[in-house]
PDB file as gemmi writes it, atoms N, CA and C in Angstrom:
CRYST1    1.000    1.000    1.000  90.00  90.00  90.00 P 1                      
ATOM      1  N   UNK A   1      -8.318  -5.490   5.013  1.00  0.00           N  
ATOM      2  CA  UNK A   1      -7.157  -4.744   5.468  1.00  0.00           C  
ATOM      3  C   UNK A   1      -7.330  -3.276   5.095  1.00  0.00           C  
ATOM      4  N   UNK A   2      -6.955  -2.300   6.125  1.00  0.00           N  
ATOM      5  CA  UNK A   2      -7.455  -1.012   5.680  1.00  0.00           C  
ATOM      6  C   UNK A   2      -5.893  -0.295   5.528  1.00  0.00           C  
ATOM      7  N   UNK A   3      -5.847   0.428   4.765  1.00  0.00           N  
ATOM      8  CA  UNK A   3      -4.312   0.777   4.189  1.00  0.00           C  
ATOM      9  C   UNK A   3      -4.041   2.350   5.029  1.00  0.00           C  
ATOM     10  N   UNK A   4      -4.717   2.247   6.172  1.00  0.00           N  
ATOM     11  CA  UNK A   4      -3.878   3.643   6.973  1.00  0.00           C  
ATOM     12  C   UNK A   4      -3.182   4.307   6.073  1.00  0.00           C  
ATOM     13  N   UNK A   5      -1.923   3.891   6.477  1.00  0.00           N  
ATOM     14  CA  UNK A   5      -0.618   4.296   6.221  1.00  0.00           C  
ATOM     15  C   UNK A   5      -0.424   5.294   4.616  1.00  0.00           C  
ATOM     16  N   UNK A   6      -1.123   4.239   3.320  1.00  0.00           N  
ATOM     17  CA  UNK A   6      -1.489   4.942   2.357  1.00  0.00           C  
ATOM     18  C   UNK A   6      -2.318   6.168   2.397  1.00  0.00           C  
ATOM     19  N   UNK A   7      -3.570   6.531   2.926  1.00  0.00           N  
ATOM     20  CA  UNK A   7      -3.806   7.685   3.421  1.00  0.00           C  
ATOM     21  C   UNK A   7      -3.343   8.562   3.836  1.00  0.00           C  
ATOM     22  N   UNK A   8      -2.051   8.489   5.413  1.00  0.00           N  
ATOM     23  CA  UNK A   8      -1.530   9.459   5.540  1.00  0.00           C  
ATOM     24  C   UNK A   8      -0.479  10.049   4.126  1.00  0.00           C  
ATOM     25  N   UNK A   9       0.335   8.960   4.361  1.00  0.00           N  
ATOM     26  CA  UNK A   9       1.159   9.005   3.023  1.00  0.00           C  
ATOM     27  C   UNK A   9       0.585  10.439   1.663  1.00  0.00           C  
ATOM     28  N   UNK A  10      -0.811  10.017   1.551  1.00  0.00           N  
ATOM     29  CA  UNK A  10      -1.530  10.998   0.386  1.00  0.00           C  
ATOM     30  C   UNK A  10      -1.681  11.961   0.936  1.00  0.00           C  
ATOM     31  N   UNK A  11      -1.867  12.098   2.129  1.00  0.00           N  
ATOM     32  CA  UNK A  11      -2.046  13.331   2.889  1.00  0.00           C  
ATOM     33  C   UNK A  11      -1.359  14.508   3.311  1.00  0.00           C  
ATOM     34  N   UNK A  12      -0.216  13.390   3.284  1.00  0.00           N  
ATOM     35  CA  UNK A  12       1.180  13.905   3.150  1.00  0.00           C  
ATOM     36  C   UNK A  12       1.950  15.189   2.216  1.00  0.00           C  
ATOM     37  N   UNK A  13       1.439  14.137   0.911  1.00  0.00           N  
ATOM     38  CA  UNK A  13       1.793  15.095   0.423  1.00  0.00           C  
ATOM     39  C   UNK A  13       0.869  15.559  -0.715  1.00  0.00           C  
ATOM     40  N   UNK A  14      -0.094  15.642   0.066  1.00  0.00           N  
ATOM     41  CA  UNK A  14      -1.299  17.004  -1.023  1.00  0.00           C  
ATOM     42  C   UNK A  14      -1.929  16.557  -2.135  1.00  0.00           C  
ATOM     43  N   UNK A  15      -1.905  15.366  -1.762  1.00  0.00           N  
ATOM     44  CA  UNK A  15      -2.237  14.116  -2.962  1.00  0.00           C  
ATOM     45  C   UNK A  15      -3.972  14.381  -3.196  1.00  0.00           C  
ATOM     46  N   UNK A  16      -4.710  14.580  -3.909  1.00  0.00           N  
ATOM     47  CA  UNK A  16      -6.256  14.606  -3.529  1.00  0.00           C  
ATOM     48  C   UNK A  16      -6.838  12.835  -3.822  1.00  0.00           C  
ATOM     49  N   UNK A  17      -7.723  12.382  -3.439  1.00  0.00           N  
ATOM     50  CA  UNK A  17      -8.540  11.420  -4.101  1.00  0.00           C  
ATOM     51  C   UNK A  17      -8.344  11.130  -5.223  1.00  0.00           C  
ATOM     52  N   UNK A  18      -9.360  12.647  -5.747  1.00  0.00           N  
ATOM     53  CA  UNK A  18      -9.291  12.339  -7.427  1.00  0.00           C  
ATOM     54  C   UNK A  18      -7.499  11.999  -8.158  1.00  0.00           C  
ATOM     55  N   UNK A  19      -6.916  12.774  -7.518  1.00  0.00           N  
ATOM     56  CA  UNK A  19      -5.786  12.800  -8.563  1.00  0.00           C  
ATOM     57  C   UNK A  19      -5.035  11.235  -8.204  1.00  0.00           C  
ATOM     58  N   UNK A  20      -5.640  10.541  -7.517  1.00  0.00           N  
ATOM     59  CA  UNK A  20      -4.853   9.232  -7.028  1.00  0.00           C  
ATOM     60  C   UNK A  20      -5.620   8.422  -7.637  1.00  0.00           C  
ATOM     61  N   UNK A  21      -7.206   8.590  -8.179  1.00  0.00           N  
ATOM     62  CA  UNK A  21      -7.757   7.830  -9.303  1.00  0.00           C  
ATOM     63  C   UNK A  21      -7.743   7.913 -10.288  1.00  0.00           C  
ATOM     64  N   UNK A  22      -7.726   9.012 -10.730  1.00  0.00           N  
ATOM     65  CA  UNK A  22      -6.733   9.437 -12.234  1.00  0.00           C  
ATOM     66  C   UNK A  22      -5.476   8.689 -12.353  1.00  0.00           C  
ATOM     67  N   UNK A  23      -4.916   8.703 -11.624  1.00  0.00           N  
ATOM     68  CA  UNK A  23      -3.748   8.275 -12.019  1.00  0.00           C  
ATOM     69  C   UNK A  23      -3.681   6.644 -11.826  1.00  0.00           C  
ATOM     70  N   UNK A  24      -4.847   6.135 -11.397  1.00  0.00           N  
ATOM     71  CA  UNK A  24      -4.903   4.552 -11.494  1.00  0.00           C  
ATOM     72  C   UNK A  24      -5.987   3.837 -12.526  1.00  0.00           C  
ATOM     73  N   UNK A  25      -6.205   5.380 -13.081  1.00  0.00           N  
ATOM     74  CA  UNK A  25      -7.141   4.968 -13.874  1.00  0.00           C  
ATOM     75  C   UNK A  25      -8.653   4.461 -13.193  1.00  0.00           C  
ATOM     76  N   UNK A  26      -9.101   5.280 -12.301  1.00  0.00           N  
ATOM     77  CA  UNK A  26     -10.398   5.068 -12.050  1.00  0.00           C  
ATOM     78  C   UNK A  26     -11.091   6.308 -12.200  1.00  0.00           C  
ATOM     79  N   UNK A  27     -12.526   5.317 -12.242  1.00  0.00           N  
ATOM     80  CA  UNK A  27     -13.475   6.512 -12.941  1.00  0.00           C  
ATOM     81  C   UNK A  27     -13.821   7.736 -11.694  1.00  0.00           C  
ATOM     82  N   UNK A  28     -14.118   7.292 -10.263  1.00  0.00           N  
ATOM     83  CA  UNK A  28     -14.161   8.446  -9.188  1.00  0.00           C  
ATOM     84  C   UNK A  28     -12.995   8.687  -7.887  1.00  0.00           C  
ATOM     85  N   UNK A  29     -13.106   9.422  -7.585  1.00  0.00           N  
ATOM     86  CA  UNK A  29     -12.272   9.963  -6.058  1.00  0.00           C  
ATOM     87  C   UNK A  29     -12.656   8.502  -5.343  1.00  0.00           C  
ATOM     88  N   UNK A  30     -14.138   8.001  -5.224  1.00  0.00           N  
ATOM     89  CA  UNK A  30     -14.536   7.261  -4.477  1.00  0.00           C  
ATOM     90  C   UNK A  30     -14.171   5.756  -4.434  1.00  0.00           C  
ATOM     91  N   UNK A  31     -13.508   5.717  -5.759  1.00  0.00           N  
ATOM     92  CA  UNK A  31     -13.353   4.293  -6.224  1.00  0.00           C  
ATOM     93  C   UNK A  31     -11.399   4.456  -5.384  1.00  0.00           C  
ATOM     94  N   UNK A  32     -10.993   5.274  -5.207  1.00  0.00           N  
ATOM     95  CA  UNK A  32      -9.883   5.032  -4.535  1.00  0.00           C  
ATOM     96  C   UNK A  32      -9.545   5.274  -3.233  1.00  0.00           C  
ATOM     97  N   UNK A  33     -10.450   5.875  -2.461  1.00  0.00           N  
ATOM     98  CA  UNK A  33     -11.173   6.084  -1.075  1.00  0.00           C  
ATOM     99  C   UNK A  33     -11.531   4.473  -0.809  1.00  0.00           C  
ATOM    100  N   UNK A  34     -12.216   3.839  -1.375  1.00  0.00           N  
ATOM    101  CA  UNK A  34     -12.377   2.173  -1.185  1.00  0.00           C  
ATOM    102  C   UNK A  34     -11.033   1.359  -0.990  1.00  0.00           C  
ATOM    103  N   UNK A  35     -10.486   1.739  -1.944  1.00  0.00           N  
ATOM    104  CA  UNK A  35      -8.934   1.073  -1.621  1.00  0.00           C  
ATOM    105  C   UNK A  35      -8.182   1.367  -0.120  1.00  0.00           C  
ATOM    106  N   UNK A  36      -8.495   2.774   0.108  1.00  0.00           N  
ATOM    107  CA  UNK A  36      -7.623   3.290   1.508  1.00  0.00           C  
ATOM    108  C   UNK A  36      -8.235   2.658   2.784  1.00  0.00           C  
ATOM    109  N   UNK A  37     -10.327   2.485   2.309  1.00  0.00           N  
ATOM    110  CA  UNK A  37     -10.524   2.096   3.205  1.00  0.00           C  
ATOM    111  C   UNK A  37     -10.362   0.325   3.652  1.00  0.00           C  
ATOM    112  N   UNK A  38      -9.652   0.166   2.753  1.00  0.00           N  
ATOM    113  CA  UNK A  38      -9.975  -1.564   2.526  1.00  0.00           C  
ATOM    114  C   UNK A  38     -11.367  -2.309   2.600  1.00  0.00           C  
ATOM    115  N   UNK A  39     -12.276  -1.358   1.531  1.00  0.00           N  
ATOM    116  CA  UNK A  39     -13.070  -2.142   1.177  1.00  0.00           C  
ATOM    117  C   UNK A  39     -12.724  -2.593  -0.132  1.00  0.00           C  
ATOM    118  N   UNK A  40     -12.034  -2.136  -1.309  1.00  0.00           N  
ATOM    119  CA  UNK A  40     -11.544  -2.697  -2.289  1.00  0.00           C  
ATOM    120  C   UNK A  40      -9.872  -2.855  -2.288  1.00  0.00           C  
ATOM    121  N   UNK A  41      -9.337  -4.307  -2.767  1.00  0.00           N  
ATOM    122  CA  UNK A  41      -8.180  -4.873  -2.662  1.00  0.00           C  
ATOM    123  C   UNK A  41      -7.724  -3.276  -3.312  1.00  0.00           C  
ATOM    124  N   UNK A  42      -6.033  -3.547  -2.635  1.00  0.00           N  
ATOM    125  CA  UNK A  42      -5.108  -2.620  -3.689  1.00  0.00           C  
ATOM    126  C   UNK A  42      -4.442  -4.002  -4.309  1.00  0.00           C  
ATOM    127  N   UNK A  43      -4.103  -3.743  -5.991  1.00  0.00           N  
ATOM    128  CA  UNK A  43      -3.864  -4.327  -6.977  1.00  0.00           C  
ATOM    129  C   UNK A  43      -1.889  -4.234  -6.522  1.00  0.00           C  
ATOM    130  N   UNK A  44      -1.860  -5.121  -6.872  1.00  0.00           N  
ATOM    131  CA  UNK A  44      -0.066  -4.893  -7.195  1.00  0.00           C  
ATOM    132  C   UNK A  44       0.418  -4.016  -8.299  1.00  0.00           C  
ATOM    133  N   UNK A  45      -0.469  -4.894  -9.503  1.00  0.00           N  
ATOM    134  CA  UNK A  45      -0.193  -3.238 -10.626  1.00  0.00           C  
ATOM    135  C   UNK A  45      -0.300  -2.095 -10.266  1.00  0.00           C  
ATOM    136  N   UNK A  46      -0.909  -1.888  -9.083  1.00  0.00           N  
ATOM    137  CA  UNK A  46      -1.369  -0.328  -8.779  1.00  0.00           C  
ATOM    138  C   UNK A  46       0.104   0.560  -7.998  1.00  0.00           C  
ATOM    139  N   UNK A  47       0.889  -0.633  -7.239  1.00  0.00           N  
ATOM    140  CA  UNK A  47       1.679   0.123  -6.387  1.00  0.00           C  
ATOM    141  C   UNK A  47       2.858   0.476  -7.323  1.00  0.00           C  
ATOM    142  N   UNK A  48       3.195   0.204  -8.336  1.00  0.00           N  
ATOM    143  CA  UNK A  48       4.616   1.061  -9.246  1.00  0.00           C  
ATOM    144  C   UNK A  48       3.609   2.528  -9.411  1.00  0.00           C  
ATOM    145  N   UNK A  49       2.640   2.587  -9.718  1.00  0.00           N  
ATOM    146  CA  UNK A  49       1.988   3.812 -10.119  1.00  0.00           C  
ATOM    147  C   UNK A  49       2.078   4.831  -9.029  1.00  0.00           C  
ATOM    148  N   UNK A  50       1.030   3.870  -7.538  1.00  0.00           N  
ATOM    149  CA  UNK A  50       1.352   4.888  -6.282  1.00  0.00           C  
ATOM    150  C   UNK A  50       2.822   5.036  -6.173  1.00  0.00           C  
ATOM    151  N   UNK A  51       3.675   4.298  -6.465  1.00  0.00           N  
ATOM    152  CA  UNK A  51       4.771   4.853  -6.136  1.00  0.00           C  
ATOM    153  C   UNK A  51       5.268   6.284  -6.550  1.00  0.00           C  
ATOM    154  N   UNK A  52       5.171   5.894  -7.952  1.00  0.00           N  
ATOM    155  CA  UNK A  52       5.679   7.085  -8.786  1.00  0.00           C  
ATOM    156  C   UNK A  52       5.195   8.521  -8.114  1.00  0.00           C  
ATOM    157  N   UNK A  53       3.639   8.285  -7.808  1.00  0.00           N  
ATOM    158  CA  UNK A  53       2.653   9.100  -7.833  1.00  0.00           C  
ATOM    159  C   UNK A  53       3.516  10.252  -6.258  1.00  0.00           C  
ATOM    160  N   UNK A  54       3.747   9.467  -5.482  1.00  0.00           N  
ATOM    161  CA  UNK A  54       4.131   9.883  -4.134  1.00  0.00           C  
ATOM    162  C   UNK A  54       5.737   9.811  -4.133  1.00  0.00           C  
ATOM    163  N   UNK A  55       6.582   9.915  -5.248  1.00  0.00           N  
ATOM    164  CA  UNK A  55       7.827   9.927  -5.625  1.00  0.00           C  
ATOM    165  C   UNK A  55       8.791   9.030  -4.069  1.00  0.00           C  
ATOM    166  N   UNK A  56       8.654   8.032  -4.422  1.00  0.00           N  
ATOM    167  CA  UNK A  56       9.026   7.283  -3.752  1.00  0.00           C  
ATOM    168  C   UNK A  56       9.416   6.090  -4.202  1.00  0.00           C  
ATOM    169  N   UNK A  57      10.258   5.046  -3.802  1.00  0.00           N  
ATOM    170  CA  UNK A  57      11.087   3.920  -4.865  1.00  0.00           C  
ATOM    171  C   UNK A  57       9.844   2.914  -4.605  1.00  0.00           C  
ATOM    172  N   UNK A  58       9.487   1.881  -5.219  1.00  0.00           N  
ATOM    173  CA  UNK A  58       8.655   1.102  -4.699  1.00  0.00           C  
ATOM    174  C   UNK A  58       8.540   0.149  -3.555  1.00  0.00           C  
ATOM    175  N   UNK A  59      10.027  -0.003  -3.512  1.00  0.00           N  
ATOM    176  CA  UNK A  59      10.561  -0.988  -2.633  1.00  0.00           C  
ATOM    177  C   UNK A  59      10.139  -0.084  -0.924  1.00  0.00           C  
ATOM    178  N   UNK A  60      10.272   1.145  -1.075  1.00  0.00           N  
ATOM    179  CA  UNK A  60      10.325   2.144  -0.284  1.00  0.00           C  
ATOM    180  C   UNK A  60       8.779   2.221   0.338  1.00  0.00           C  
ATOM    181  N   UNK A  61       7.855   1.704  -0.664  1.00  0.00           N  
ATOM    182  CA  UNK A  61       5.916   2.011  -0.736  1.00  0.00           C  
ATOM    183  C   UNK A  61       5.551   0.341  -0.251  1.00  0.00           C  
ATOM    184  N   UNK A  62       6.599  -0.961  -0.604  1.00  0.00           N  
ATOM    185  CA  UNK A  62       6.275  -1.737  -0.288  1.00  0.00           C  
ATOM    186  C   UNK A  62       6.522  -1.715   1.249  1.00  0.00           C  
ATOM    187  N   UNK A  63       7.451  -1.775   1.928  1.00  0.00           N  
ATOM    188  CA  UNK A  63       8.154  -1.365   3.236  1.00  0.00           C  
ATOM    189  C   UNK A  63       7.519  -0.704   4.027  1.00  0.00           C  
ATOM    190  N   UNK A  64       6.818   0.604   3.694  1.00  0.00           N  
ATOM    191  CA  UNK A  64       6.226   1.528   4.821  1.00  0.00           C  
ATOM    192  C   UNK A  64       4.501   1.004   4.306  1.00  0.00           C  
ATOM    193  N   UNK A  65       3.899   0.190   3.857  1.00  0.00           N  
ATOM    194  CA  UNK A  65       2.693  -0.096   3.576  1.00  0.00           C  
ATOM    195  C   UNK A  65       2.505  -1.553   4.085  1.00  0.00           C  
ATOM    196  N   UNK A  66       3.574  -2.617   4.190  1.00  0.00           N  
ATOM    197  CA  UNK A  66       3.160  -3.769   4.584  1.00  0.00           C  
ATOM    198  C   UNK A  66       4.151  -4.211   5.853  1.00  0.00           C  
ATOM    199  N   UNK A  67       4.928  -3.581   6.269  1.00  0.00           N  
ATOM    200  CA  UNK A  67       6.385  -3.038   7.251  1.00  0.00           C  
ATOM    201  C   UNK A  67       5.385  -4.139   7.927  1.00  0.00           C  
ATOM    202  N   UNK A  68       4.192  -4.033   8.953  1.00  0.00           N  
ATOM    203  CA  UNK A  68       3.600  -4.852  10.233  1.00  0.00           C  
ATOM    204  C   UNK A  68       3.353  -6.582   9.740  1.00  0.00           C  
ATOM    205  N   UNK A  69       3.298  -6.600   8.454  1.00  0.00           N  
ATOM    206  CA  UNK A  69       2.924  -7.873   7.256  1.00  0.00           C  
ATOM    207  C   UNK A  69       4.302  -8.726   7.168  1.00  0.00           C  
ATOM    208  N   UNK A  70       5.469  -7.858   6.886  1.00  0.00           N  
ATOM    209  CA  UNK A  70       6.946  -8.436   6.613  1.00  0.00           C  
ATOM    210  C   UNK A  70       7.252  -8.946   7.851  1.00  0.00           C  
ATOM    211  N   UNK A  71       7.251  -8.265   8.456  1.00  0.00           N  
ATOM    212  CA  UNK A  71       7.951  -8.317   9.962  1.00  0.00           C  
ATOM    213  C   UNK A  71       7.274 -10.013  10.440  1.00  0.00           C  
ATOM    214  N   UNK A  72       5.443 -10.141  10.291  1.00  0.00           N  
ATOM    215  CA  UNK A  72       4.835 -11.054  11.204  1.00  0.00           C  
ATOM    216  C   UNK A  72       5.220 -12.663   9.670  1.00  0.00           C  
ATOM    217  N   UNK A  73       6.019 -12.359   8.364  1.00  0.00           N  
ATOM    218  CA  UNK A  73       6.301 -13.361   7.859  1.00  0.00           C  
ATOM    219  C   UNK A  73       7.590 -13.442   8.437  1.00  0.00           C  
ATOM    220  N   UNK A  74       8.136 -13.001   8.117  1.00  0.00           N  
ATOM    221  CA  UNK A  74       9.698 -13.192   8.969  1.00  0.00           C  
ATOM    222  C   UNK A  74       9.535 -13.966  10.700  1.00  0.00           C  
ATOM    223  N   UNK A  75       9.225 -13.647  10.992  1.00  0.00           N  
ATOM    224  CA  UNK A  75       9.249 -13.929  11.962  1.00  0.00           C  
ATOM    225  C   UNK A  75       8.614 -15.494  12.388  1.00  0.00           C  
ATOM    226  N   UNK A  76       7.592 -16.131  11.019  1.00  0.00           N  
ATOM    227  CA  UNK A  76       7.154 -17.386  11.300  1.00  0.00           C  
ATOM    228  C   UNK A  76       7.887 -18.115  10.483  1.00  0.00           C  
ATOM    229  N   UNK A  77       8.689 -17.496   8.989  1.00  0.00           N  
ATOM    230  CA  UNK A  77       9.796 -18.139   8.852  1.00  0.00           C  
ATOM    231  C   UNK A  77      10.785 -18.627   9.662  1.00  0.00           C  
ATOM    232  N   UNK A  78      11.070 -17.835  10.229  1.00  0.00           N  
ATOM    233  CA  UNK A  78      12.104 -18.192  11.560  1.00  0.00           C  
ATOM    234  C   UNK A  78      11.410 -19.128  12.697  1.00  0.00           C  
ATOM    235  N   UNK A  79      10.332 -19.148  13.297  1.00  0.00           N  
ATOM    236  CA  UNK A  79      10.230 -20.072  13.985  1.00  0.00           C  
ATOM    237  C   UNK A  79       9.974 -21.380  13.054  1.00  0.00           C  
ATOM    238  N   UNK A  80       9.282 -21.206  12.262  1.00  0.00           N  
ATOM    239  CA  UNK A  80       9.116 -22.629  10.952  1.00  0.00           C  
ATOM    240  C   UNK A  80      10.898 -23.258  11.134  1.00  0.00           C  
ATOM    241  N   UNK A  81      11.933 -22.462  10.745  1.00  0.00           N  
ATOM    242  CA  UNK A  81      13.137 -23.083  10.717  1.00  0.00           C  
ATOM    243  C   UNK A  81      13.844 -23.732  11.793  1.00  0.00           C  
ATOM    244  N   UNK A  82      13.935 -23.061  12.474  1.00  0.00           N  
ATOM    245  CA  UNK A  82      14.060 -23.629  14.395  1.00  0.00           C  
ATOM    246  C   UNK A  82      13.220 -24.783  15.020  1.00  0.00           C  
ATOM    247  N   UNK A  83      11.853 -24.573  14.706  1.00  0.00           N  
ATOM    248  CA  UNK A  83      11.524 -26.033  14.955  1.00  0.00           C  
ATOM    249  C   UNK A  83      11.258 -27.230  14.172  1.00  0.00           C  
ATOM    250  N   UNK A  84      12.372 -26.698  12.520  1.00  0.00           N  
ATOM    251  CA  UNK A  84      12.623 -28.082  11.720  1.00  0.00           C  
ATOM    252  C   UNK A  84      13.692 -28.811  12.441  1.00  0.00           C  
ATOM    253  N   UNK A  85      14.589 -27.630  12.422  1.00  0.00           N  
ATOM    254  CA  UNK A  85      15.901 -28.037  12.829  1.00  0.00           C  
ATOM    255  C   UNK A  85      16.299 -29.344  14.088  1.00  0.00           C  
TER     256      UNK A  85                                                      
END                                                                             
């Protein structure tokens, strides 16, 4: 899964690489460039941090990062229920 959205998001707002691995505690720019590109998982521990990082509520970082993810569970919840019923 490649995290678009997190990219623009950093881009947004003037965020560099490095300062988004610093602040997750990695050793290069590159090791968090992997994350954006979804070649390395993003951690759950990681998103209270991006949150903070991009002053945003988390609930707010969960929403605009997995928004296409929620939507396609919801939506098989709901048919799952309809054709118990």
């Amino acid at each position: 899964m490649k995290y678009e959205r997190l990219r623009l998001l950093r881009i947004s707002r003037n965020i560099s690489l490095q300062d988004m691995a610093d602040a997750l505690g990695l050793k290069t720019a590159g090791g968090y460039l992997r994350i954006e590109s979804g070649e390395n998982k993003l951690k759950a521990e990681h998103l209270p941090i991006i949150a903070k990082k991009f002053e945003v509520s988390l609930e707010e970082l969960i929403a605009f990062l997995f928004e296409d993810q929620l939507d396609e569970c919801s939506t098989s919840s709901n048919e799952q229920a309809v054709t118990s019923a």
